[in-house]
N, C-alpha and C positions, 0 to 999 in steps of 0.2 A: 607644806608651804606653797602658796600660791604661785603659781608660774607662768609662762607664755601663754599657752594655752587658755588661761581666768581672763587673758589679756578684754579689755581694759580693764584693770583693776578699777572698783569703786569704791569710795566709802564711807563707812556705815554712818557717819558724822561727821562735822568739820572737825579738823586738826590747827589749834589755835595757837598764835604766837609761834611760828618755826624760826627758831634764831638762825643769823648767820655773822659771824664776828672774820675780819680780815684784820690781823695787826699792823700798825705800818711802824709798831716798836722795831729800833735797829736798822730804818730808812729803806729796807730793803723791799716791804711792798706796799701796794696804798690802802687807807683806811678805808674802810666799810663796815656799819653794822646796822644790821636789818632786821626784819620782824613781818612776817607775813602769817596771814590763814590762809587754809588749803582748803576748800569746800567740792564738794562734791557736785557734780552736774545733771539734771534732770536726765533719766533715763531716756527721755524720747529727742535727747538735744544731741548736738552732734560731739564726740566723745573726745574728739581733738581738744587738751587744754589749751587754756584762757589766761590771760596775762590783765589783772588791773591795778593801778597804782592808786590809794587813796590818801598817798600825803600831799598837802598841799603844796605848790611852785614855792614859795615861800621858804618853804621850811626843807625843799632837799630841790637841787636843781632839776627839771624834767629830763635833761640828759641822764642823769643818774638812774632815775627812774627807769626808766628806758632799760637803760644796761641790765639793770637788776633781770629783768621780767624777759630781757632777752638771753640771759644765763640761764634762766631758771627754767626756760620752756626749752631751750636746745641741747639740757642736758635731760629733758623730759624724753624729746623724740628721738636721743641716741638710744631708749630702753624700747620703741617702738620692734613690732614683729610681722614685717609684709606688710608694710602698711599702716597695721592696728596699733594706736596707743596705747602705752604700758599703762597710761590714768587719765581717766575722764575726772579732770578735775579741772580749777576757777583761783589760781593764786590770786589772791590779793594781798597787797604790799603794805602794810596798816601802821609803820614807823620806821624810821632812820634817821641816823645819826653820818654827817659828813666832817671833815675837816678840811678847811683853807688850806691849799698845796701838798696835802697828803692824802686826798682823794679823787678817784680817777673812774672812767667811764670802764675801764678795765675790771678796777676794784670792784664795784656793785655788779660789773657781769661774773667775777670770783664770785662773791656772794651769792650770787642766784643758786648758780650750781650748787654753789655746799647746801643750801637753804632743800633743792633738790633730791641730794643724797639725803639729808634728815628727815626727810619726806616719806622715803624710799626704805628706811632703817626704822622708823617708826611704823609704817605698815607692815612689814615684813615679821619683826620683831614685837607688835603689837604694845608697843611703849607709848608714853607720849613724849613732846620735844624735849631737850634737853635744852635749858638756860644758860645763859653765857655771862650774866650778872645780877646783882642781886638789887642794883638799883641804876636805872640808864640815866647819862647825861640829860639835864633837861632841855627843850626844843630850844630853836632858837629863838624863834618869833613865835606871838600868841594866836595865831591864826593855825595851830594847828596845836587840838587838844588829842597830848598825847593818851592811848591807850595804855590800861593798865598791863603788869606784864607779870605772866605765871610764874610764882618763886616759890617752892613747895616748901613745906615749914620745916622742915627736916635739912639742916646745913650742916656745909663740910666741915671739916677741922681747917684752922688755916694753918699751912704750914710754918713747923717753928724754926727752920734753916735750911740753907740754899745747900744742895747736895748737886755738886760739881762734878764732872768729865765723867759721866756716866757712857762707858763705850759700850757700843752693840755691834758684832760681828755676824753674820751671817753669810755662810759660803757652803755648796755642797761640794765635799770632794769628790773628787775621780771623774769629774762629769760636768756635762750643763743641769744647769739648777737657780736658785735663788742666791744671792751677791747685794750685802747692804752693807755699809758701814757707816756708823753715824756717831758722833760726839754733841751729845745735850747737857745744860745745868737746868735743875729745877729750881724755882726761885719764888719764894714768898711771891704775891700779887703785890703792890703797891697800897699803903697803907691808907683805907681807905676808899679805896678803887671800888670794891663791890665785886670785884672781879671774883667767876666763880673755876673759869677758864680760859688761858690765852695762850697761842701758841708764836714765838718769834722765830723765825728764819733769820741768821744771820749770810744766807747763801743766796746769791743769784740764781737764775738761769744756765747760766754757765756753766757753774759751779755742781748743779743738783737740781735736775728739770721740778717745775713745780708739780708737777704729776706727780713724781716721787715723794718729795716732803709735804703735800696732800696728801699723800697713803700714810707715812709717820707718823704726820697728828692723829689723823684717823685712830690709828693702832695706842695712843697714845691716853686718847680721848677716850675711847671704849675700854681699855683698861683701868683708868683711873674712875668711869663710873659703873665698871661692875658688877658693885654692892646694892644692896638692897631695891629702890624701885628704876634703878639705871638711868637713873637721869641726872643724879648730883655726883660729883665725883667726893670720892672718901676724901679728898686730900685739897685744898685749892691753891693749883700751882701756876705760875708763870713759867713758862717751858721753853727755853732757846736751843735750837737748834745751831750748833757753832760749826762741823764740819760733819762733811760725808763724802763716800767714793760710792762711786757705781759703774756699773760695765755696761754698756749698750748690748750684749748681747742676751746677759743672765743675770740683770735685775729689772723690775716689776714691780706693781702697787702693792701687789701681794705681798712680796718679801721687804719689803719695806714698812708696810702695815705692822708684820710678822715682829718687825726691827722696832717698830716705835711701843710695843705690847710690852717686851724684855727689857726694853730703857723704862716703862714705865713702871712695872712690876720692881726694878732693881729700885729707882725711887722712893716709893713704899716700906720695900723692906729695911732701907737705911733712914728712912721717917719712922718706921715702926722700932729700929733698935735707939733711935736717939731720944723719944719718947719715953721708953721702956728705961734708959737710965736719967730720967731725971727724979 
């Protein structure tokens, strides 16, 4: 697996369409959803990524814009080594979709980053993106002709009932270790939606830093597409996260990851037994 040392990573093609979905179901954070390629930089250009936006003013505010490509490159040069960029790469930003008072300059800098990790999970992993619907809201205005967007022909099952208080415990005893606790319902998508995955936080800040229930989805999302070319999930669920505890000294993305993996897999299994008796 390639590592510091390969640093900058380059590659071998563009990486087209990296979704990034932010739910702002259950009010608790703001909407985002985004769509970018990742192209690769000419060998002899300088290897520090590139940030461009080619949605029109129009059709997504340039603040937004902005946000996105300054998420998306600061969660680039956290991967940086003395220096050297972890990718000589050229984001460009090539759809989005906003919402009147449930989007925020926040939100599209969320976006960036997650758009980042799929970046990062795709090269490492050698997959390509994983889609977040199977048909995007159309633009607002006609000044900006949306691109088409990769939906592989091969789709999930959608789920045929909501499987409720799905608890995940994670504690090492006798010691410091990893510490998650979390209660999710999985819930059919909304009918119609196209939704292929969404994940809802019903928890602040406060409550369960969003580093953490970013690790969850994470663990969540990667579980659920597993199977076959790992980029559609088996199952297509709406995912709410209702409660969780954590300890400031012995829980981490990791074990929260670890937490969102066993809530997904339990999901599954109780879609695979309810399936199984009809």
């Amino acid at each position: 697996m390639p590592g510091v040392r390969d640093y900058p990573h380059r590659l071998k093609r563009p990486l087209r369409d990296v979704q990034a979905l932010v739910s702002s179901e259950g009010g608790v954070r703001p909407y985002a959803l985004a769509s970018a390629d990742v192209e690769p930089l000419p060998h002899d250009a300088d290897p520090a990524a590139v940030f461009v936006n080619d949605v029109p003013d129009a059709e997504l505010p340039p603040r937004f814009g902005a946000a996105f490509g300054e998420g998306v490159l600061a969660k680039l040069a956290e991967w940086s080594w003395r220096g050297v960029p972890a990718y000589a790469v050229r984001v460009r930003l090539r759809d989005a979709r906003w919402c009147e008072g449930e989007s925020t300059e926040a939100g599209f800098a969320w976006a960036g980053r997650r758009a980042a990790l799929e970046l990062d999970r795709c090269f490492h992993a050698r997959v390509r993106p994983r889609p977040y619907l199977l048909h995007w809201p159309p633009p607002r205005t006609t000044d900006h002709r949306a691109p088409e967007h990769d939906v592989p022909l091969a789709r999930p099952v959608a789920a045929r009932g909501t499987f409720r208080d799905i608890h995940v415990r994670m504690a090492t005893v006798g010691g410091c270790g990893g510490y998650a606790v979390a209660t999710a319902d999985f819930e059919p998508p909304a009918a119609g939606s196209g939704v292929l995955f969404e994940f809802v936080s019903a928890l602040d800040e406060d409550r369960l830093p969003y580093e953490l229930a970013d690790a969850f989805e994470r663990g969540v999302h990667e579980t659920l597409c597993a199977f076959g070319t790992r980029r559609m999930p088996t199952v297509a669920f709406r995912v709410r996260l209702r409660d969780a505890r954590w300890s400031e000294t012995d829980s981490g993305p990791t074990t929260f990851a670890q937490a969102g993996r066993r809530a997904a897999t339990e999901a599954l299994r109780r879609h695979d037994v309810l399936e199984a008796g009809r």
